[in-house]
C-alpha positions in Angstrom: 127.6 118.6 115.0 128.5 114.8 115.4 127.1 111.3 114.6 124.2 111.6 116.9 123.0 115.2 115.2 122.7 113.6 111.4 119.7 112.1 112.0 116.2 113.4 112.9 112.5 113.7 111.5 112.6 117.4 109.9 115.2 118.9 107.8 114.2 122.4 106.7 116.8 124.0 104.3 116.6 127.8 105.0 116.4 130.4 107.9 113.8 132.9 106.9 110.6 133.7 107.4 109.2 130.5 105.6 111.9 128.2 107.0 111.5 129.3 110.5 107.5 129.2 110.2 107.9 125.7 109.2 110.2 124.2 111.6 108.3 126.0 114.5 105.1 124.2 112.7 106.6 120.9 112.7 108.2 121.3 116.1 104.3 122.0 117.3 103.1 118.6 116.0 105.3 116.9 117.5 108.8 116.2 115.5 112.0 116.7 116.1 113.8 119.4 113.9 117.4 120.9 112.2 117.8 124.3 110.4 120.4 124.0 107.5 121.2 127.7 107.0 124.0 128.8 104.2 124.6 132.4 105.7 127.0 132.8 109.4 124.3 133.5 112.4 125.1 137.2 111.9 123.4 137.6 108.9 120.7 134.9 109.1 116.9 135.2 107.5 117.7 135.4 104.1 116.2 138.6 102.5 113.1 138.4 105.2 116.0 140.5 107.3 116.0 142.9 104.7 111.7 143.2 104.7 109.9 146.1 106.0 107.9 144.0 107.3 104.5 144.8 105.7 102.0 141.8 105.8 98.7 141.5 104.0 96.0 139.6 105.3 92.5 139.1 105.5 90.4 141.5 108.0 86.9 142.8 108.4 87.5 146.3 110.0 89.3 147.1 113.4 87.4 144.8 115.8 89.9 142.0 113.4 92.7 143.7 114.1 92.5 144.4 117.4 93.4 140.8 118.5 96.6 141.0 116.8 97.7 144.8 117.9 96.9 144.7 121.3 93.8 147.8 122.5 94.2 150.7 121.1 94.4 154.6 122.9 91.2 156.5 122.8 93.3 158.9 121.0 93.9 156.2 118.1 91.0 154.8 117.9 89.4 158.6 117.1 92.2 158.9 114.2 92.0 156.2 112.2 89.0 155.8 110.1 89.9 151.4 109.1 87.9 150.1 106.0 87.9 146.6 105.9 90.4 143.8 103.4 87.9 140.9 102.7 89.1 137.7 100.9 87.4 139.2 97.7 89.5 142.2 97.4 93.1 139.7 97.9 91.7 137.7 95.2 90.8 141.0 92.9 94.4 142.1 93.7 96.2 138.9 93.3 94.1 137.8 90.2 94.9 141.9 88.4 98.0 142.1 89.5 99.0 138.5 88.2 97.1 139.5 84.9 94.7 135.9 86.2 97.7 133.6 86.2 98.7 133.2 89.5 97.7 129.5 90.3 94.0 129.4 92.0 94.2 126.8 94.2 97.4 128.0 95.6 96.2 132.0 96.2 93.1 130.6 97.2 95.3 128.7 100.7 97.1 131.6 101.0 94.4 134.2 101.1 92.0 132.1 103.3 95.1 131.2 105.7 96.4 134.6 105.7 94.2 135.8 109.1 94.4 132.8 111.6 98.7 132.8 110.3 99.1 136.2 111.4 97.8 134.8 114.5 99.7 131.9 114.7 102.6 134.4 113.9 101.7 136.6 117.4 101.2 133.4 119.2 105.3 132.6 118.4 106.0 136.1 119.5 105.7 138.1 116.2 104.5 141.7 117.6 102.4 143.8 114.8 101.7 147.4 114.5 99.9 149.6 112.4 101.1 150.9 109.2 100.4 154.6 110.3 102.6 156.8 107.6 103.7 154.3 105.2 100.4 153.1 104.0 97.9 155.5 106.1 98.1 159.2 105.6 96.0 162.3 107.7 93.6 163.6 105.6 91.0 166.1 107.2 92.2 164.4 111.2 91.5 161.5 110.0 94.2 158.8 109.3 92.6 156.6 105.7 94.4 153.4 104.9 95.0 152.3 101.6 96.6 149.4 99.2 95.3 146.5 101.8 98.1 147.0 104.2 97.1 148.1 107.6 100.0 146.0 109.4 103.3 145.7 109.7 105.9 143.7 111.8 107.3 145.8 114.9 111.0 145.8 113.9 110.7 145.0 110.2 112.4 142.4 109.0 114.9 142.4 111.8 112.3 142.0 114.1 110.5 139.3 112.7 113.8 137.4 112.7 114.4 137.7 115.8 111.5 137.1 117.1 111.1 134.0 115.4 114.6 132.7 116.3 113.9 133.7 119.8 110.7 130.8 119.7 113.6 128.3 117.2 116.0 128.6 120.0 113.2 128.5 123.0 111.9 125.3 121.2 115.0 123.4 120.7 115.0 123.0 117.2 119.2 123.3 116.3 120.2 126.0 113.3 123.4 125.0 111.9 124.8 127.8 110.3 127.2 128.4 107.1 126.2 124.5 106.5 124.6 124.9 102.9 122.9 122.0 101.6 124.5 120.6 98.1 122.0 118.2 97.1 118.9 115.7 98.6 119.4 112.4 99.7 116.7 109.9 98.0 116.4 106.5 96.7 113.2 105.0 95.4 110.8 105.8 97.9 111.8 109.5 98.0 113.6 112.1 99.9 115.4 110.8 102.9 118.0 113.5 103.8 120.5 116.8 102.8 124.1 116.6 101.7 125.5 120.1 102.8 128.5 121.2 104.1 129.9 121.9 107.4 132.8 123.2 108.5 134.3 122.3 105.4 133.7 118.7 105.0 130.6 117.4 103.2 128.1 115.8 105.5 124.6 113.7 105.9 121.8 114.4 107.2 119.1 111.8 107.7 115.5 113.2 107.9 112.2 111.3 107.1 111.2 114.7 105.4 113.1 117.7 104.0 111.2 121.1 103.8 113.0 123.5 101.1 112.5 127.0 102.2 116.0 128.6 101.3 115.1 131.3 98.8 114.8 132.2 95.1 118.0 132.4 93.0 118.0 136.3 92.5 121.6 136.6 94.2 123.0 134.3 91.2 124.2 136.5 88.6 124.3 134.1 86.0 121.1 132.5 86.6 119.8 135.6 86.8 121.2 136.5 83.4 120.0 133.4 81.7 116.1 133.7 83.2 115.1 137.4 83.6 117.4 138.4 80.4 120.0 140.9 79.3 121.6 143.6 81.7 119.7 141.9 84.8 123.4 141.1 85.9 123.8 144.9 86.4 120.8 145.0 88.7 121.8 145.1 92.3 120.4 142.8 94.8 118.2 144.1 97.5 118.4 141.2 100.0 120.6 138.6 100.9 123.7 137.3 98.8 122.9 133.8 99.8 119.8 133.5 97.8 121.6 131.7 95.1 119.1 129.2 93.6 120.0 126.2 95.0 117.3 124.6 97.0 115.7 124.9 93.5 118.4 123.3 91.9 118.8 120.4 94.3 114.8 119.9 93.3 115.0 120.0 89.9 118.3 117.9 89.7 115.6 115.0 91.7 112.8 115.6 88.8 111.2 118.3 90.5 108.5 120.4 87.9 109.3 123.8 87.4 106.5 126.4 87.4 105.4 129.9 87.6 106.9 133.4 85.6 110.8 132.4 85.2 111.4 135.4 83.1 109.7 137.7 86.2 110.9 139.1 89.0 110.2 141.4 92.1 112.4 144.5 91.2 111.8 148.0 92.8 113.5 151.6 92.5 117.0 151.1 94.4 119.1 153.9 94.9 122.0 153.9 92.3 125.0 154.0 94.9 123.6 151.1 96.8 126.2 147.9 97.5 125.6 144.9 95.2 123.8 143.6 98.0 121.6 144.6 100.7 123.0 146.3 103.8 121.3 145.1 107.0 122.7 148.3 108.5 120.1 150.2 106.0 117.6 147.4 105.4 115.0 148.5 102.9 115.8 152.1 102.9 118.1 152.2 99.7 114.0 151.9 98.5 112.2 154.7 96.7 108.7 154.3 96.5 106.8 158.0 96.8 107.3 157.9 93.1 103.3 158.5 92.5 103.9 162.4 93.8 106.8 162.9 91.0 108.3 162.7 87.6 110.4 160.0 86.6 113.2 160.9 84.0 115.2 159.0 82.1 118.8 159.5 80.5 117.1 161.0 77.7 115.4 163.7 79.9 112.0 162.0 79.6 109.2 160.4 81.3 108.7 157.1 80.3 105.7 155.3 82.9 102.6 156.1 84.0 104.0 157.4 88.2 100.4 157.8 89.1 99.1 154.4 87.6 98.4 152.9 91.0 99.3 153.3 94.8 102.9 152.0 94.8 102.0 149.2 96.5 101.0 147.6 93.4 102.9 148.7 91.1 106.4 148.9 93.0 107.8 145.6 92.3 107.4 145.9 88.6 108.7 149.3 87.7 112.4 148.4 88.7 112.6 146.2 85.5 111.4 149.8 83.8 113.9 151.3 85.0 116.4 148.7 84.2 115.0 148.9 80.5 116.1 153.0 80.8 119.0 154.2 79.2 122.2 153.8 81.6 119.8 151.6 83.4 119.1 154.7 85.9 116.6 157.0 86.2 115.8 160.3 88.6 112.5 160.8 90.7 112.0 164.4 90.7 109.2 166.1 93.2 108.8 169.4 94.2 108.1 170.8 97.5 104.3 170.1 97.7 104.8 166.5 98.2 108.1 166.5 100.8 105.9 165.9 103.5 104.4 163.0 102.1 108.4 161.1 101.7 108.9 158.2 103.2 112.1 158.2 105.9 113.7 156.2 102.8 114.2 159.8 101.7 116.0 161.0 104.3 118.9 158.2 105.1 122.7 159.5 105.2 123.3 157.2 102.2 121.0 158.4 99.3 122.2 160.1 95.8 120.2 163.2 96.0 119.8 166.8 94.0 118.2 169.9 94.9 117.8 173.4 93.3 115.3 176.2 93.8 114.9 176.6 90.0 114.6 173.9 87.1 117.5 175.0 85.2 119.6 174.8 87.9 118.1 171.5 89.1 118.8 170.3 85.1 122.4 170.6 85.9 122.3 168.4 88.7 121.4 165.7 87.1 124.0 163.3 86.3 123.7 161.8 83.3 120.4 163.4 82.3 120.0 165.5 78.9 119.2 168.7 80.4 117.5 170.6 77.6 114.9 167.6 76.9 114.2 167.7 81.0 113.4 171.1 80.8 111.2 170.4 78.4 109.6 167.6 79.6 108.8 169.6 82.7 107.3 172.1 80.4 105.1 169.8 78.5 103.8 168.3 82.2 103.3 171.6 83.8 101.2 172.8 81.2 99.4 169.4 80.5 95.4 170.2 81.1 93.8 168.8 84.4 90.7 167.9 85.8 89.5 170.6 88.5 89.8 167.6 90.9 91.5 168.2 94.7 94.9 166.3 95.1 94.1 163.6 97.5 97.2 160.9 98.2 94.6 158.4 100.0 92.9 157.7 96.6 93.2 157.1 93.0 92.2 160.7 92.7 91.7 160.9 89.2 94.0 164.3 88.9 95.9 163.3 85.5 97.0 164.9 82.6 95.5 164.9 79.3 97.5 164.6 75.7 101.1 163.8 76.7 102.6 160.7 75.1 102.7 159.0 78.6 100.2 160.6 81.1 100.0 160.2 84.7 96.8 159.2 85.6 96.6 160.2 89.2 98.1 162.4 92.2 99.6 164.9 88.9 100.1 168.1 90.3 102.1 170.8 88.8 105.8 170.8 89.7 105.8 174.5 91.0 107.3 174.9 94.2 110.6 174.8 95.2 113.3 173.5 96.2 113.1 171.0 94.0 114.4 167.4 94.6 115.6 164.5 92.8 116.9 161.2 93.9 118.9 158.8 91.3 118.2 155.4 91.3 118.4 151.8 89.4 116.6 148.5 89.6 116.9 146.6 92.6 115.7 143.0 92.2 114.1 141.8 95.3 113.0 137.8 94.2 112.8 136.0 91.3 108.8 134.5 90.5 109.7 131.6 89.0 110.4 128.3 91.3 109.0 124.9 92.1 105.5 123.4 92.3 103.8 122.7 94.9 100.3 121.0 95.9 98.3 122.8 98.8 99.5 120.8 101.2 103.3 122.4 100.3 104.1 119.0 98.5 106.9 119.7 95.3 105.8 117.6 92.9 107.0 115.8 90.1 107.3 117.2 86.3 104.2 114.4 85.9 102.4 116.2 88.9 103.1 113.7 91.8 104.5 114.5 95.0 107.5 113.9 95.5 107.7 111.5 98.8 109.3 113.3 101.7 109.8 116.5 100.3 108.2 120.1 100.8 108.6 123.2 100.0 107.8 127.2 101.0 108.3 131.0 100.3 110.0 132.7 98.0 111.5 129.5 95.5 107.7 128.2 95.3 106.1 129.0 91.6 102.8 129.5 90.5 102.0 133.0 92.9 103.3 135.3 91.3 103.6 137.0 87.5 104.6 140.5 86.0 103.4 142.2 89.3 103.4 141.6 92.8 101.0 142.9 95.8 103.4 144.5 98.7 103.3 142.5 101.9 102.0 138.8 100.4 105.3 137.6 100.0 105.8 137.5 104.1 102.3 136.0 104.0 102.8 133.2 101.5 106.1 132.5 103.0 104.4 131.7 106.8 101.1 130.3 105.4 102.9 127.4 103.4 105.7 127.3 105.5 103.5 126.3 108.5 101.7 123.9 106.1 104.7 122.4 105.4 106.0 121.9 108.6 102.9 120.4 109.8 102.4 117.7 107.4 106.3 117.2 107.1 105.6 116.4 110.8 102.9 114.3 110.3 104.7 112.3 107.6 107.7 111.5 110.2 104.9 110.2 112.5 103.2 107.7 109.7 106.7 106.7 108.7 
C-alpha cells in the first residue's frame, strides 16, 4: 500500500459474506473500492468460512429453483417431491422465532430481497445445490424438504468465499489483509475514512463512504462476558477469532445507536473437545444437530429440553445457551440405533468425543461426567412414557411425544431400544452475537436520535434489530448479502453525488 492507495470512494471494513457482497455491489455501480480485512488471506471470510452454507430464501416450488440450480436429471426431478417457501411463511418464521421483535421494516427487505439476491449471488459465481440429506430425507421414494431450506452453497462456506473472492479479485477491488481498522475518520459532515493498521504502522484511508461489515463481537471474551452473561467466557467459538467487536465499537465510539437482543446470541451443540475456535480444516462439523432423534442428558443424568420441540433448524441456535446453563456446561446426545441412519456426516468426523455400548448400563459408564444411576433411570421413565399410536416420520412434526414426564418430547420420541447405543458429548458453541447497530433499509447506521449517520453503512452479522432468543438456519447468509448489496449500492451512489 502507498500514498496513491489511501484514498478512494468505498471502504468496506470486513471480508465475509456481507463485506464482499457489498464491495462487489458498489464496484457494479460504478465506484472504486478497498477491503480492510483484520485476518492474513489464509483465513479470510470471517465465520462465513466456517458456514455450511445453507441459504433461505423466497421460492414458489421447483420451476423457482430451477434458475438458480441449473436442470435437473429425470431421475431428480422424480425424487423430490418440493413444496413451496412463500414470503408469508419467512415472516411466520422470523416473527415466531423472534417471539414478534425482530424489527419489521428490516425482515420485511430481507425477506422480499432474499430471491432476486440469491440470483445476484449466481450471477457473481456463487454455485447452489440442493439440500438433499441435510434438510430433505427419503420417505416412501420420495425425497420431502422441510424447515424452508431447499438450498445450500456448493462448497459451504469455503466455497462461497472463494467464489466471491474469485469476482473481488476479477473486479479489481484491492483486499488488504491483517490491516484491521482502529477507528472512523469523521468531522462534521460525517464519515470520511478508516484508521487501521498495516504492517505495523497506523494508516489513513480516505473514502467518501465506509461500509462496516466486519462481524459481531462473539470472539471477545470479555465483551462476551459482560453482554450474554456469566460462564459465556467458557463457551467456545465456532467461527472466526477475528470477530472481536470492533466495527461496532468504532460506531458507537462516533454516536452510533445500538439496537437489537444484546444479551442473545446464536449458540448451537459444539462438541466438547473442539479448539476455542473454529477449525477451517473441520468447518461446521464440531456441530451436532440430529438431536430431535435422541435424549439429551445432563451432568445430573437428566433430560432437561423439549429434543423434539421443532426441526433443528429452528431451534438449533438457541439450545447451546441450554446447554451452557447444564451443570459442567456439557451435556450428552444419546440415540439408539433406529435413528443412525438419519446422522448427519457431523457424526462421523475423526474428531468427535463419542460412546457406544450394546446395553444401557454399560453405555452409563461411558459417560463422563454423567450420574449414571439417575441416566438409567431417566431412560426408564422415557421408555416407558405412553405414546400416541402415531408412525415415526422425521419429515414432519409427527406428533409422536410422550405423555406425563416432567419435560416431554413432543415429537420424533421413539423408544430407545435398539442397540448399540451412542452418545456424543458436547458444550455450547456460540456462533454470533444478536445484538449490533442500527440500520435504516437502505443499510444506513444511524444515530442514537435515529439519523443516518453521513457516509456510513453497515451489513451482516454486527447489524441489530433481526434477530432475538432464536434464529432461523440459513437467514444469516441471506441478511448478510441482501443488506450488504444495499449497502454497497447506495455507498456507491453516495461517492457519485459527493
Amino acid at each position: 500500500m502507498n500514498d496513491a492507495n489511501l484514498e478512494t470512494d468505498v471502504i468496506v471494513v470486513g471480508a465475509g459474506n456481507a463485506a464482499a457482497c457489498a464491495a462487489l455491489s458498489a464496484r457494479e455501480n460504478g465506484a472504486e473500492v478497498i477491503m480492510l480485512e483484520a485476518s492474513p488471506k489464509e483465513l479470510r471470510g470471517g465465520n462465513s468460512t466456517f458456514t455450511g452454507g445453507m441459504l433461505r430464501f423466497v421460492y414458489n416450488g421447483m420451476e423457482d429453483l430451477i434458475p438458480l440450480l441449473g436442470e435437473l436429471t429425470e431421475t431428480e426431478r422424480n425424487d423430490i417431491e418440493m413444496d413451496t417457501y412463500t414470503e408469508e411463511q419467512f415472516f411466520d418464521d422470523m416473527g415466531r422465532l423472534t417471539q414478534y421483535r425482530c424489527d419489521p421494516d428490516l425482515t420485511e427487505v430481507m425477506i422480499k430481497n432474499s430471491y432476486e439476491t440469491a440470483e445476484w449471488m449466481r450471477s457473481k459465481g456463487v454455485k447452489l445445490q440442493l439440500t438433499l440429506g441435510q434438510h430433505a430425507f427419503k420417505v416412501d421414494g420420495k425425497f420431502k424438504f422441510w424447515g424452508g431450506l431447499a438450498v445450500q452453497i456448493w462448497g459451504g462456506g469455503k466455497g462461497l468465499i472463494e467464489a466471491l473472492h474469485t469476482r473481488v479479485e476479477q473486479e479489481g477491488i484491492s483486499v488488504y489483509y491483517e490491516t484491521p481498522a482502529l477507528d472512523l475518520l469523521h468531522d462534521d459532515l460525517g464519515v470520511s475514512g478508516v484508521r487501521a493498521r498495516h504492517e505495523g504502522r497506523t494508516i489513513e484511508l480516505r473514502a467518501k463512504a465506509v461500509i462496516l461489515a466486519c462481524g459481531g463481537f462473539e470472539s471477545n471474551t470479555e465483551m462476551r462476558t459482560r453482554y450474554l452473561g456469566p460462564n459465556w467466557d467458557l463457551a467456545k467459538v465456532r467461527g472466526t477469532r477475528f470477530n472481536t467487536g470492533a466495527g461496532i465499537q468504532m460506531a458507537l465510539d462516533l454516536g452510533a445507536r445500538a439496537t437489537g437482543h444484546w444479551s442473545g446470541a446464536h449458540a448451537v451443540a459444539w462438541d466438547v473437545n473442539a479448539p476455542p475456535f473454529g477449525d477451517l480444516d473441520v468447518g461446521d462439523s464440531f456441530q451436532k444437530h440430529n438431536y430431535p432423534y435422541c435424549i439429551y442428558i445432563n451432568a445430573d443424568g437428566e433430560r432437561f429440553i423439549d429434543e423434539g420441540a421443532n426441526f433443528h433448524t429452528y431451534t438449533y441456535a438457541k439450545y447451546g445457551r441450554e446447554v451452557l446453563a447444564q451443570p459442567g456446561h456439557f451435556a450428552w446426545q444419546v440415540f439408539d440405533q433406529k435413528v443412525s441412519h438419519l446422522l448427519r456426516e457431523d457424526y462421523r468426523i475423526r474428531q468427535i468425543t463419542k460412546a457406544e455400548a450394546d446395553t444401557f448400563e454399560e453405555l452409563a459408564a461411558k459417560l463422563e461426567g454423567v450420574d449414571g444411576a439417575r441416566f438409567l433411570e431417566t431412560v426408564r421413565e422415557y421408555n416407558d412414557a405412553p405414546r400416541p399410536d402415531t408412525p415415526f416420520d422425521p419429515n414432519i412434526l409427527d406428533g409422536l411425544r410422550t405423555q406425563g414426564l416432567a419435560i416431554d418430547k413432543t415429537n420424533w420420541a421413539t423408544k430407545l431400544d435398539t442397540p448399540p447405543y451412542h452418545a456424543y458429548c458436547v458444550t455450547c458453541g456460540v456462533t454470533f452475537t444478536f445484538g449490533g447497530l442500527q440500520i435504516t433499509t437502505g443499510a444506513e447506521v444511524v444515530d442514537t436520535i435515529g439519523k443516518p449517520i453521513q457516509g456510513l453503512y453497515a451489513a451482516g452479522e454486527l447489524v441489530g434489530g433481526l434477530y432475538f432468543h432464536a434464529y432461523a438456519s440459513g437467514s444469516g447468509l441471506t441478511s448478510g448479502a441482501v443488506f450488504g448489496r444495499i449497502a454497497g449500492r447506495n455507498a456507491a451512489r453516495l461517492a457519485r453525488e459527493t
